[in-house]
N, C-alpha and C positions, 0 to 999 in steps of 0.2 A: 238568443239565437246561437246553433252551434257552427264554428268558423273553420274551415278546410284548412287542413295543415297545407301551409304555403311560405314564401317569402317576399320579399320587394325591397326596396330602396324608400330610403326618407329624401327628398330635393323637393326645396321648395322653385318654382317655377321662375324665379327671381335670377338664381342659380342658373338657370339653365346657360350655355352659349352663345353665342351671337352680337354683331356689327352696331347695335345700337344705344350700346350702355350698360342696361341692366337684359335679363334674360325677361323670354315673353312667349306668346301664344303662339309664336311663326313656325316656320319651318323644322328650327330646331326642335323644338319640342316634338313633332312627330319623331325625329329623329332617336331622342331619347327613350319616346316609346318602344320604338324596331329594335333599342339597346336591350331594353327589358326584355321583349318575346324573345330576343335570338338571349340572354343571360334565364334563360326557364321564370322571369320575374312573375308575380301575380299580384303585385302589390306597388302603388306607387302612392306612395303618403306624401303631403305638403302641409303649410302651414294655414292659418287663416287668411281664407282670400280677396280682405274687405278690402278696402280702400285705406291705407295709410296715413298717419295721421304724424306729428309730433314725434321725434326721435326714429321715424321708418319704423316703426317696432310691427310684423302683424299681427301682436295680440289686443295694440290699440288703436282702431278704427273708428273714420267718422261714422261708419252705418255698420250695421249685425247682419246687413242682406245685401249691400250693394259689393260690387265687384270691383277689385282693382285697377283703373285706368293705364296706371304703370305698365300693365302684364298686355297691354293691347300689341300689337303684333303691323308693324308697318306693312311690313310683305303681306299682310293680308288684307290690309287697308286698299291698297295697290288693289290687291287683284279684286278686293268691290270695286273699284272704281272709288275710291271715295278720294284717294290720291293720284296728283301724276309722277311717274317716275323719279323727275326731278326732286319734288316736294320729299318722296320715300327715300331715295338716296344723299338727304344731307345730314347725313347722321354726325353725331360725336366721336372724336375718337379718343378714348377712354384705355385703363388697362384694363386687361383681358378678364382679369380675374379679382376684380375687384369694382365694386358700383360706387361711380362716384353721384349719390342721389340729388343731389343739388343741380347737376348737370343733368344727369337724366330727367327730374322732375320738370326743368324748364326745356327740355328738346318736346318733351311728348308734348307738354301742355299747350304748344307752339302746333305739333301737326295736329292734333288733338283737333283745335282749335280752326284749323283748314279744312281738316277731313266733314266739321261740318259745315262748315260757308260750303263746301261743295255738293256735298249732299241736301243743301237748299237751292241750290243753282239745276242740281240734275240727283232726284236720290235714285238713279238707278233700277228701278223697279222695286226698290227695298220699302216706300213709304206703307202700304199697306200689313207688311211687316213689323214694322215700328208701329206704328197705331195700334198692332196687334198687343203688340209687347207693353205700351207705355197701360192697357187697357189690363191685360190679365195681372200688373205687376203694382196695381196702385197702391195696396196694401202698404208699401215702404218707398214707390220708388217717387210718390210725390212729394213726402214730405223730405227725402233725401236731396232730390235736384233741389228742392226751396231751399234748402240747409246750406249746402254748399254754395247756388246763387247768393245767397245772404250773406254767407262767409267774404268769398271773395268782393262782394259791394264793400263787405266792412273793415277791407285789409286785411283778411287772414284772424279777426283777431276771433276771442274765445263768444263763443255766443248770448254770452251773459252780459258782455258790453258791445253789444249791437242796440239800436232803438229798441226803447223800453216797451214799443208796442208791440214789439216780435219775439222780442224776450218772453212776453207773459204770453203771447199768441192772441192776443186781441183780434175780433172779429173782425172790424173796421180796419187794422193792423195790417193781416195778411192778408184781406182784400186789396188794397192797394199797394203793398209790397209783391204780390202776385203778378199786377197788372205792371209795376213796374223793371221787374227780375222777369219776365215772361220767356225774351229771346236765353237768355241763361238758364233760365231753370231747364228750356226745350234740349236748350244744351247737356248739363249734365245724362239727361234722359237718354239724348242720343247716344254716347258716349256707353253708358251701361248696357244701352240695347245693340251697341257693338259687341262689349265686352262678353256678355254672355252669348251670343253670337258665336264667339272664336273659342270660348273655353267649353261650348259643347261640341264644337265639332272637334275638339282635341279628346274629350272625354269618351265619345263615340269610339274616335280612333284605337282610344286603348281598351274600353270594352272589346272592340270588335277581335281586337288581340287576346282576350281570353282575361286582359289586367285591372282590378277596379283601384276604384283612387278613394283613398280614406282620407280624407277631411279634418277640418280641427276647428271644437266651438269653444271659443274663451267661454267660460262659466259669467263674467262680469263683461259690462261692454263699459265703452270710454268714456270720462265725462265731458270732453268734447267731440258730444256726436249727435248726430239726428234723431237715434231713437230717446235720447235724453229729453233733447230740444222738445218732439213731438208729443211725447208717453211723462210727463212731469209724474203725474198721479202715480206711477208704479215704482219709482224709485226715491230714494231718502235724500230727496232734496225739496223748497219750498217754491213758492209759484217766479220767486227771485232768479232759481238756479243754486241760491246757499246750500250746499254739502251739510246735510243736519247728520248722515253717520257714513263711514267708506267702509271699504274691504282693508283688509292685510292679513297677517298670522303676526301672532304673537313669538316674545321672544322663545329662541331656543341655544342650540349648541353653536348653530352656525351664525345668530345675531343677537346680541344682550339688549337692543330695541326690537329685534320685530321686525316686518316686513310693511311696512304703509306704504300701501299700492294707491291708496287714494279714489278706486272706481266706487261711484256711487252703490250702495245694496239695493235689496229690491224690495218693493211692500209686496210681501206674499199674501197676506191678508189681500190687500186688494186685487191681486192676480187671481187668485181662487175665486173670488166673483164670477167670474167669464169662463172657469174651466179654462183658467191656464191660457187662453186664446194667443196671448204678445208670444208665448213658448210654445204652441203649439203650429203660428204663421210660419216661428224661425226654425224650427225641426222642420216643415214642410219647404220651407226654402234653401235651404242646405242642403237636402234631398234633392233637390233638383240642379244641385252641382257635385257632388259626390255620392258615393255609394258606401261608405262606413262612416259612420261619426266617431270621432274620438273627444271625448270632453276633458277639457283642460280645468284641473282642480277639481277632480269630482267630488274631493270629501266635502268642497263648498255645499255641495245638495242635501250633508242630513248634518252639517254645522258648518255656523260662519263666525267668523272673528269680527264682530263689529266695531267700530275706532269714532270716537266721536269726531264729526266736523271741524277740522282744524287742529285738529292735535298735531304735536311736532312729531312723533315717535307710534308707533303700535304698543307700545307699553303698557296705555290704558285702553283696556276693552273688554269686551265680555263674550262666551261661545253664546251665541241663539242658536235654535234648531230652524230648521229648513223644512219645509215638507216635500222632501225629494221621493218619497214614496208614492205620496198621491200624483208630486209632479207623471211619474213616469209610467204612472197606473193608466192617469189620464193621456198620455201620447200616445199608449199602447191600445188604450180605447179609440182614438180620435186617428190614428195614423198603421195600426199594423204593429208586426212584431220587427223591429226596425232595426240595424247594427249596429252596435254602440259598443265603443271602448272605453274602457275608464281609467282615464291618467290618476294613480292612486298611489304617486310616490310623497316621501315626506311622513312625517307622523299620522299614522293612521289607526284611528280607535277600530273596537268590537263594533261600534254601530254603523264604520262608515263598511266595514269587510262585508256586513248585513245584510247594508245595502245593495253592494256591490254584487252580490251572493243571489241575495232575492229574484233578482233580475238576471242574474245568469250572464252578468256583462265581465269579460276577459279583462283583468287589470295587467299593469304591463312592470318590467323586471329589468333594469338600466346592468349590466356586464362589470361597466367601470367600477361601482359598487358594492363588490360582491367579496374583493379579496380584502386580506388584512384582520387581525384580531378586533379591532373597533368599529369595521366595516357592516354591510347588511348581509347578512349568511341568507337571508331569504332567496337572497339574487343570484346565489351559487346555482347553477342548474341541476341538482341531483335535489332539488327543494324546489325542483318546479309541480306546479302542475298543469296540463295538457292544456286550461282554457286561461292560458296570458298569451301577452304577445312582449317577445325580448329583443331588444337593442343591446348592438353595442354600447352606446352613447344616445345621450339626446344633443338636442340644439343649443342647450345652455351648459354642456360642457365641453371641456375640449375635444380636440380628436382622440384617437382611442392610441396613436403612436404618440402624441406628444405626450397624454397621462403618465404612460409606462415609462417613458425618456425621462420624465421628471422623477415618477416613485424610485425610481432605478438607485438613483442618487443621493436618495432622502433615509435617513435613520427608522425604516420603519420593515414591518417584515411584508409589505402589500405584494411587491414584484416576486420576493421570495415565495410567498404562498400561494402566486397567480403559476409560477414555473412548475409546483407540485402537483396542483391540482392540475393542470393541465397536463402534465407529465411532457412537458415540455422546455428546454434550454436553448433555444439558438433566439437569433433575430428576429425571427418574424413573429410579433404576440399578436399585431393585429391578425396576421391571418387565422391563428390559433382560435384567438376569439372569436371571431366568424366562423369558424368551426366547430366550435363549442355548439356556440347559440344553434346552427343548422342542424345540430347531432342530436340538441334537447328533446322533448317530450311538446316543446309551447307550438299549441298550435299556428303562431304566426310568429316570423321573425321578419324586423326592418331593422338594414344596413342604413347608419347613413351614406351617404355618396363620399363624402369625405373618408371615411372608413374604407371603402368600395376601392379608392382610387390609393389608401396608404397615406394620406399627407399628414405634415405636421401642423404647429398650431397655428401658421401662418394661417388657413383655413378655418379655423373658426367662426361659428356662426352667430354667438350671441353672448356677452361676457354680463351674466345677470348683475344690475346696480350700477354700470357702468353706461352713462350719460355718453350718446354719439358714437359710432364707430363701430357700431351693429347691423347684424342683416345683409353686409356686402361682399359676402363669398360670393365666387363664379367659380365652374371647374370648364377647362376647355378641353376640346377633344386631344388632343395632341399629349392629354394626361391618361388618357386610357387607350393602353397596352392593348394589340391586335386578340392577345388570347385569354381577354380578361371576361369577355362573353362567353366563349368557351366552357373557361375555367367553373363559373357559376353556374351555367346551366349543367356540367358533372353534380356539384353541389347539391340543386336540386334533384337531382336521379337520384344519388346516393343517400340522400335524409329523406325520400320520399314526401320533394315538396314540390305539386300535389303528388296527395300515395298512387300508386299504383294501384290498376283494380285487383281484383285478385281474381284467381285462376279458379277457375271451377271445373273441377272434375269428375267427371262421367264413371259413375260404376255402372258395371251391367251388372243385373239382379235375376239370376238363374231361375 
């Protein structure tokens, strides 16, 4: 699919402003979006928006389909009726710009928790809605509210040490774990049929603005999660839950171990039975909350780093191939010619470029990368070509002012060969770079917000390998400058993003 020269912002919705903790579906978030049409945005990208699981991370999720509880929106709870004012306004008070998730996990879980006691006392005219939703969404959303009901029955703990008849899923088992989790499981249900509730009338909002929200599918899902629990047969573990092989990368420049990520792989062999079906519910589901995919580790598609069960290290393992061709043959048959981005940074062979190529999907080009004799010259933008999409940065590196502040100081020629190529010497390199990226040839650029607004690394959003203390940027408004909407809707005028139509001229013919 070919992608209109445009731009947007990377903010995950976590991020966003707002009185109750963490950022969420409410008001602000419209706000955000009025930020984008009046800055010319056409692009508003987030992270994956499951439900979080173990270290807040959202690329490790109890479910591949359900929605995040977190991102629910009091003020809009409020205005179903599903709270009373009192209930909505006893929020936490928290810093601004930072989530303290402990805090906010236990305020939501709490109205969460209200919102449906009430909605069983009075559901507002919404039950025929709900029934509607719990009806078209079985595919994942029952065995996720059982997952969860279960979870919490059993302390939070991993699902592998819950009754051993729920573990294997015995018939007898979840029959009566059903009848007894019943009021919970309704719950979880509820709770999802809010959340996608408020995250399409947000999505709405920003279509209706002209802006689509591009999406993110972790390639691997978690091994504490629902589709694990439910789907045993498709992933490399035994009827126990034992890990027989995971995911990682092998070592390289940046680790003399490797990367042991630890999510179970997948039997492809058995997927290709069904035409793909487990991948073809979750492209259709994802779709119905975004309008771009972007898949995170695409080379995982035509090779994987397999790590035996248990190993300490990624050290020992072997490439397998994938069949990321047939996978995407078959979605393409089963689903449309659908948008996909391909996160394709990191070592990348001839087969995975092939892949990436065959398909006609835009790989993307990280800025921070680009300068410096040992750097990636790919990522310089005179080595673009028209169908990527460039960042300044992503989410697992710093800001793009703190990188420079650092290289600045460091024995290396990085900053020196950023100020040439740019043909640039003063202060401002973040803004240069966002200059750069808008001036290129890629057809899509995403700011992150962090970038957007200038900050340093106090904002960072994710320090990879680093246990706790991820995922809790917030930016407030009182950081963006009256002329900084302005400023980037010139931007997009000037880089024609989108182009301009063009002028057609009338000859008269004598």
């Amino acid at each position: 699919m070919k992608f209109e020269r445009s731009a947007g912002i990377l903010l995950h919705p976590t991020s966003l402003p707002g009185k109750f903790g963490i950022g969420d579906l409410g008001y602000e978030a419209y706000n955000f979006v009025n930020f984008l049409e009046a800055a010319g945005q056409k692009l508003w990208q987030v992270f994956p928006l499951g439900p979080t699981g173990y270290g807040d991370s959202p690329y490790q999720c109890f479910s591949a389909f359900a929605g995040n509880p977190l991102l629910i929106s009091p003020e809009k709870l409020l205005d179903s009726g599903f709270l009373s004012p009192e209930e909505a306004n006893n929020f936490p008070h928290s810093n601004p710009h930072q989530i303290d998730f402990g805090q906010a996990i236990n305020y939501k879980k709490d109205l969460l928790r209200k919102a449906f006691y009430n909605y069983k006392q009075n559901n507002n005219g919404t039950g025929q809605a709900f029934e509607e939703f719990r009806e078209n969404n079985k595919v994942w959303l029952d065995d996720y509210a059982f997952f969860m009901a279960a979870k919490d029955y059993h302390g939070g703990q991993l699902w592998t040490q819950w009754d051993k008849g729920l573990v294997r899923r015995e018939e007898k088992a979840l029959t009566e774990w059903k009848q007894k989790l019943s009021d919970d499981i309704l719950y979880y249900q509820f709770i999802q049929f809010v959340f996608f509730r408020q995250w399409k009338d947000i999505k709405s909002y920003a279509n209706s603005k002209g802006i689509k929200i591009i999406g993110d599918m972790p390639i691997f899902i978690a091994y504490d999660s629902a589709d694990l629990w439910a789907h045993k047969e498709l992933f490399t573990v035994d009827k126990e839950g034992k890990l027989e092989t995971v995911a990682g990368v092998p070592p390289d420049y940046f680790s003399a171990t490797g990367q042991l990520w630890g999510n179970p792989l997948y039997r492809w062999k058995a997927m290709e039975k069904d035409d793909f079906l487990w991948w073809r519910q979750r492209f259709t589901q994802l779709l119905e909350m975004i309008d771009i995919v972007r898949i995170d580790h695409f080379r995982g598609f035509d090779a994987f780093w397999e790590i035996p069960g248990g190993a300490p290290t990624a050290e020992k393992g072997r490439w397998i191939k994938a069949p990321g061709e047939k996978l995407f043959n078959t979605i393409k048959k089963h689903l449309g010619d659908i948008p996909i981005i391909a996160e394709d940074l990191g070592v990348i062979t001839k087969s995975v470029e092939q892949l990436r190529n065959h398909f006609n999907f835009p790989g993307m080009k990280i800025m921070q990368f680009a300068f410096g004799t040992d750097m990636e010259r790919k990522f310089l933008p005179h080595n673009y070509k028209s169908n990527c999409l460039v960042y300044t940065g992503s989410h697992d590196n710093d800001t793009t002012r703190a990188y420079f502040e650092k290289v600045r100081h460091e024995s290396n020629d990085i900053y020196s060969h950023a100020q040439k190529y740019l043909n640039y010497f003063g202060d401002d390199m973040v803004g240069q770079l966002i200059r750069a990226a808008y001036a290129s040839v890629a057809d899509m650029v995403l700011i992150p917000m962090q970038d957007v607004l200038n900050l340093g690394g106090e904002a960072r959003m994710n320090f990879p390998g680093k246990l706790g203390g991820n995922w809790a940027w917030r930016f407030s408004w009182d950081q963006v400058q009256p002329h900084l909407a302005g400023y980037y809707k010139e931007l997009t005028e000037l880089y024609e993003r989108p182009p301009k139509p063009e002028k057609v001229t009338e000859i008269e013919v004598e």
